[in-house]
Structure formats: structure tokens, C-alpha cells
C-alpha positions as CSV (number, residue, x, y, z in Angstrom):
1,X,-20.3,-6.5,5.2
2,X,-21.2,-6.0,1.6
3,X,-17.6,-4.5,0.9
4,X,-16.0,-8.1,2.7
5,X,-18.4,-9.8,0.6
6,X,-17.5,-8.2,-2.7
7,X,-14.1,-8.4,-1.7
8,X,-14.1,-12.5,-1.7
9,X,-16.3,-12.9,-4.5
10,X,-12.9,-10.3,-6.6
11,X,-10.7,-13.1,-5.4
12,X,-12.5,-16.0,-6.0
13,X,-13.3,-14.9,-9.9
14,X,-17.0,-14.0,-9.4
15,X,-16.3,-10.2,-10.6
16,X,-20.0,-9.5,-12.0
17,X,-21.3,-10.7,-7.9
18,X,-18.7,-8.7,-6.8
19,X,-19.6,-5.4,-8.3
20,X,-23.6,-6.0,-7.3
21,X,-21.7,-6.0,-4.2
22,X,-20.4,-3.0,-4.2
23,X,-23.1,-1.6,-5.5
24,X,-25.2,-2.6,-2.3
25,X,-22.4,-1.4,0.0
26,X,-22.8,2.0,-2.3
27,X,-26.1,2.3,-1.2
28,X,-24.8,2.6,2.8
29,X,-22.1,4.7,2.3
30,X,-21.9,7.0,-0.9
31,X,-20.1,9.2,0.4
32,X,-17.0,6.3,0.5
33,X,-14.1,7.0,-1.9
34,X,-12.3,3.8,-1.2
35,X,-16.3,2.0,-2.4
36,X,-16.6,4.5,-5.5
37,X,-12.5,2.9,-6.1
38,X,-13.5,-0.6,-5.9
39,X,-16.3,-0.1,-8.5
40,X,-13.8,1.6,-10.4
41,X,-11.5,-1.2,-10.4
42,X,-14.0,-4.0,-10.6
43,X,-15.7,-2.1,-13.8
44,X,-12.0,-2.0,-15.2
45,X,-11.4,-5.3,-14.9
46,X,-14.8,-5.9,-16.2
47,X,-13.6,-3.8,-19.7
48,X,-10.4,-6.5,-20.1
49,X,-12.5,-9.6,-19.8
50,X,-15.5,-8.6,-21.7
51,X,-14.3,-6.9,-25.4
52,X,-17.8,-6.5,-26.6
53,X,-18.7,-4.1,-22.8
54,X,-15.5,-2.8,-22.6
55,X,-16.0,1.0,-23.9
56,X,-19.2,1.1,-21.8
57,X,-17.3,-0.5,-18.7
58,X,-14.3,1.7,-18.5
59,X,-16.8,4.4,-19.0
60,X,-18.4,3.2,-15.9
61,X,-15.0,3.0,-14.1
62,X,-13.9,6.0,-15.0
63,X,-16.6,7.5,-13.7
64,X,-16.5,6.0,-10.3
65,X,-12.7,6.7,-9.9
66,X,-13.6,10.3,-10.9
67,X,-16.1,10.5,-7.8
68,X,-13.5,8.8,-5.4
69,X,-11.3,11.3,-5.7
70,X,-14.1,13.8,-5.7
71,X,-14.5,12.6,-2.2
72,X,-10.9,12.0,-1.5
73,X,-8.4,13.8,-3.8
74,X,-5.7,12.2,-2.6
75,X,-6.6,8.5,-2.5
76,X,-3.4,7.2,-4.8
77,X,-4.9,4.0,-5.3
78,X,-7.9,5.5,-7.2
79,X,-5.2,8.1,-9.0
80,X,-3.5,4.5,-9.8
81,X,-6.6,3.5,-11.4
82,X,-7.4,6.5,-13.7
83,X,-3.7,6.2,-14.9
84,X,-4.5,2.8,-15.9
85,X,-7.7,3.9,-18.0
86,X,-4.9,6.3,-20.1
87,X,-2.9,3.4,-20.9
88,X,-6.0,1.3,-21.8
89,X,-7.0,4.0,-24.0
90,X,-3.5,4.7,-25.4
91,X,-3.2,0.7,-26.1
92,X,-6.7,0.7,-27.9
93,X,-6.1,3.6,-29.9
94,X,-2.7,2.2,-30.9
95,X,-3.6,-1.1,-32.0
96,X,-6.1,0.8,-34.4
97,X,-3.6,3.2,-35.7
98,X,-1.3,0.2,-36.9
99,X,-3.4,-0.3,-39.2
100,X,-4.4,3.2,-41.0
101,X,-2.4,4.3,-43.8
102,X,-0.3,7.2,-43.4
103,X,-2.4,11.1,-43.2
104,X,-3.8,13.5,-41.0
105,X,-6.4,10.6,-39.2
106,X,-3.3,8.5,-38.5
107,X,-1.4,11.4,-37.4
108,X,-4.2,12.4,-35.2
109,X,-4.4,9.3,-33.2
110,X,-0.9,8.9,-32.5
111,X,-1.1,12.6,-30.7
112,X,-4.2,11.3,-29.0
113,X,-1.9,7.7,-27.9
114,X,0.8,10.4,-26.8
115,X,-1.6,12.9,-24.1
116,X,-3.1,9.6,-23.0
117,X,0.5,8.1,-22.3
118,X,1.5,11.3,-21.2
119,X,-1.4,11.7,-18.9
120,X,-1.1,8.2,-17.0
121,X,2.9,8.9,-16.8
122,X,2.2,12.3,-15.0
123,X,0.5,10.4,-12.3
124,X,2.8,7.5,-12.1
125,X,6.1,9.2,-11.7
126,X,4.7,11.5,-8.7
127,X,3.1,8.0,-7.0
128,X,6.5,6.1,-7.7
129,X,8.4,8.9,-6.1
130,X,6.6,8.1,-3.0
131,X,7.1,5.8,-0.2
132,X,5.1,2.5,-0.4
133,X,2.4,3.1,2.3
134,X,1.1,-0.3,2.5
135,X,-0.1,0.5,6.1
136,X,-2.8,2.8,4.6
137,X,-3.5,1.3,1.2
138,X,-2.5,-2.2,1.8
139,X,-1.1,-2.7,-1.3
140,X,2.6,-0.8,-2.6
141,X,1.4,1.6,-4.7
142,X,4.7,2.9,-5.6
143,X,5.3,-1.0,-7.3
144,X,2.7,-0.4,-8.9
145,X,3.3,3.1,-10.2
146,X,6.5,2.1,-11.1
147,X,5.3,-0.4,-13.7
148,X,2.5,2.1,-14.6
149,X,5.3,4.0,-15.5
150,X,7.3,1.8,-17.5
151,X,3.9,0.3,-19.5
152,X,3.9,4.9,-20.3
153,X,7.1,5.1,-21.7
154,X,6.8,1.6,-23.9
155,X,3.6,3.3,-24.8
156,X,5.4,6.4,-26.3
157,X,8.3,4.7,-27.6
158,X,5.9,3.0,-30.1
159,X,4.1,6.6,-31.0
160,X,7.5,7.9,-31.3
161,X,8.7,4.6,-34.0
162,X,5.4,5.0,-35.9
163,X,6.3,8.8,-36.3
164,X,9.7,7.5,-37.8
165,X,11.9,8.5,-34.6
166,X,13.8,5.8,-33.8
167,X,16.1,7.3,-31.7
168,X,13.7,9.3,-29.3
169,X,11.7,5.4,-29.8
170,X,15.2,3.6,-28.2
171,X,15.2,6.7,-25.7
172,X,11.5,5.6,-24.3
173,X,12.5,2.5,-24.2
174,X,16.1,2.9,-22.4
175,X,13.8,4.6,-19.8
176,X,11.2,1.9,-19.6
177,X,13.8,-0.4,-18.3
178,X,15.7,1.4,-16.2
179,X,12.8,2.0,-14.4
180,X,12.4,-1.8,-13.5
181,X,15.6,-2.8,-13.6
182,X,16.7,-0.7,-11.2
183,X,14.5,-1.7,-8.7
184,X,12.4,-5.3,-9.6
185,X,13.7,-6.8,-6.6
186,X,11.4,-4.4,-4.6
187,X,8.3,-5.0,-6.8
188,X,8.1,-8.8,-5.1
189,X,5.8,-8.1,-2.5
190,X,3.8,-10.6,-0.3
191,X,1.0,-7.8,-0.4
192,X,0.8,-7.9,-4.1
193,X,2.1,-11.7,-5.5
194,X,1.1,-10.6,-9.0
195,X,3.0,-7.5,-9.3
196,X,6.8,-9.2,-9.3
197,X,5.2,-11.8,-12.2
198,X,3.8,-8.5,-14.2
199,X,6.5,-5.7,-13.9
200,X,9.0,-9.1,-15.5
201,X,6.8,-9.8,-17.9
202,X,6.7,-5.9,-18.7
203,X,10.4,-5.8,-18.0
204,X,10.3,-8.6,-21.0
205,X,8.3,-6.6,-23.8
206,X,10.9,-3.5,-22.9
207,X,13.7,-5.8,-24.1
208,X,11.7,-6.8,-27.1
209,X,11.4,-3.5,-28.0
210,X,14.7,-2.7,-27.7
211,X,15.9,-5.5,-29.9
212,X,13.9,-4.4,-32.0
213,X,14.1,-1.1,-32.9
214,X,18.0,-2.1,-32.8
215,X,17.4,-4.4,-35.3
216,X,15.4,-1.6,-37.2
217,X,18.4,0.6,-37.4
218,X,21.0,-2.4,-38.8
219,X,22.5,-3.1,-35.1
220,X,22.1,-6.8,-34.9
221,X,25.1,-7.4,-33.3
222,X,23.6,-5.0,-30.4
């Protein structure tokens, strides 16, 4: 009852009532992986829409998907989740690194941007290698790995043009959409409406990019 409650208040925008939620239904059943994954993801959520919380939150969600799969290593929906923590750490990081003049603490972040990237495309190439298996998770978690993985590789073809590698930089990004492209028809999915309107709008910055870094290297025509 508390997991259908906290489930309702997710989609009607009351995230903070949803996570007491969870919480409560927590206190029934802590031995629940799929509850330990919906704190996770509540508590991630949390970390977008709150800047000022949002070390302490994914913190808290990282935690939570960490004991989910504890309980059940191979809940991919939780896997999902702790790949999206690496690229919210690999965006973070990368945003600061913009800004720090060339040297060894630049240099150091970028490699930390790379495992993170490197880390949440591990997961996402095995899960988008997968069938869907909306019966079990009733989402298609292979969609969503799929743009997990493209949001990786954009990820590393930015480490790779702030190192000066253009070429390995168009590479990534080559990659990044071939992975949509190929298949963005099957990312519309009534068991997921927002994934079709995010893997486009990802599909989107990938051509950016690529223009781009084109640009960078004198090929305007391109």
C-alpha cells in the first residue's frame, strides 16, 4: 500500500511525499530490492531538482541502489540507475573542468569524467544488448540503456576534445548516434512516453556535437 501510494504521489510531482513513502513501505519489507530501487531513483531525482542537496541526495541514492542489488544482483532497473549516477558525476565534474586552466588538476578530472563515463557505458551496452523485458520490469530497459549509452559516449567525446583529440572526439560521437539512429523508432514506447522525447533530444546534442567539432577542424561544408 505504501509502495502504490508513493508510486502516485512520483507521478503526480509530490517526489519529497513520495520518498516518506517509500521509506514507510521500507520499514515492511527491507529486504525488497525493487523498494531499496525506488528510493534510489526518487533520491536521484531528488539530486536534479534540488542543486543545493544534490551531492547529499545522490549520496543517498547511491546507496540504496547499492543495497538493491545487494539483495538482487540482477535487478537491471537498479544497475540502470547506478549507471545514471556515473554520468551525473561525469557531467558535474565536466562542467567544472571547463573552467580550470590547463595542468595536472585539469588533467586529473578529465580521467576521473573518463572511468565515470566508462563505468555507466559498461553497464549500458550489456543491458542494451538485452531483450526489452517489459513483462518483468514494466518499463524497456534496453531503450533506456540504449540512450544511457549514447549520453556515455557524448560524455567521452567531450573528455577526448578537451584533451585535444578531435578525431577519437568525432569517433565518440559517430558512435553516439549510431546508437539512436539505428534504432529510435523502437525507443517510442507506450510503457515509457518520455523516453522517445529524451533519446531525440539526446539524438539532437549528438549532432551538435558533431557539427561542431567539424567545424573545429575547418569542415564547414561537412
Amino acid at each position: 500500500a505504501w509502495v502504490t501510494l508513493g508510486l502516485r504521489q512520483e507521478i503526480r510531482g509530490q517526489q519529497e511525499q513520495a520518498i516518506q513513502s517509500f521509506e514507510r513501505a521500507e520499514t515492511f519489507a527491507p529486504d525488497s530490492d525493487v523498494i531499496q530501487y525506488l528510493l534510489g531513483q526518487e533520491n536521484f531525482y531528488g539530486a536534479q531538482r534540488d542543486p543545493d542537496g544534490a551531492l547529499e541526495r545522490l549520496e543517498t541514492a547511491e546507496a540504496a541502489f547499492a543495497e538493491s542489488l545487494r539483495l538482487n544482483p540482477d535487478n537491471l532497473r537498479t544497475r540502470i540507475g547506478q549507471s545514471s549516477i556515473h554520468i551525473v558525476k561525469a557531467q558535474r565534474l565536466l562542467n567544472e573542468a571547463r573552467n580550470m586552466p590547463e595542468g595536472e588538476e585539469r588533467n586529473a578530472a578529465l580521467n576521473t569524467v573518463e572511468q565515470e563515463a566508462q563505468a555507466a557505458l559498461a553497464v549500458n551496452d550489456e543491458i542494451a544488448a538485452q531483450p526489452e523485458q517489459i513483462e518483468t520490469y514494466g518499463v524497456p530497459v534496453a531503450g533506456i540503456a540504449r540512450l544511457g549509452r549514447g549520453i556515455s559516449l557524448r560524455l567521452l567525446a567531450e573528455v577526448a576534445f578537451f584533451r585535444g583529440d578531435l578525431t577519437a572526439a568525432e569517433t565518440r560521437i559517430d558512435e553516439a548516434i549510431a546508437t539512436l539512429e539505428s534504432q529510435i523508432e523502437q525507443q517510442a514506447t507506450a510503457n515509457d512516453p518520455r523516453l522517445a522525447a529524451q533519446s531525440f533530444q539526446a539524438l539532437g546534442s549528438f549532432y551538435e556535437w558533431m557539427a561542431f567539432l567539424l567545424n573545429e577542424r575547418g569542415a564547414t561544408g561537412a
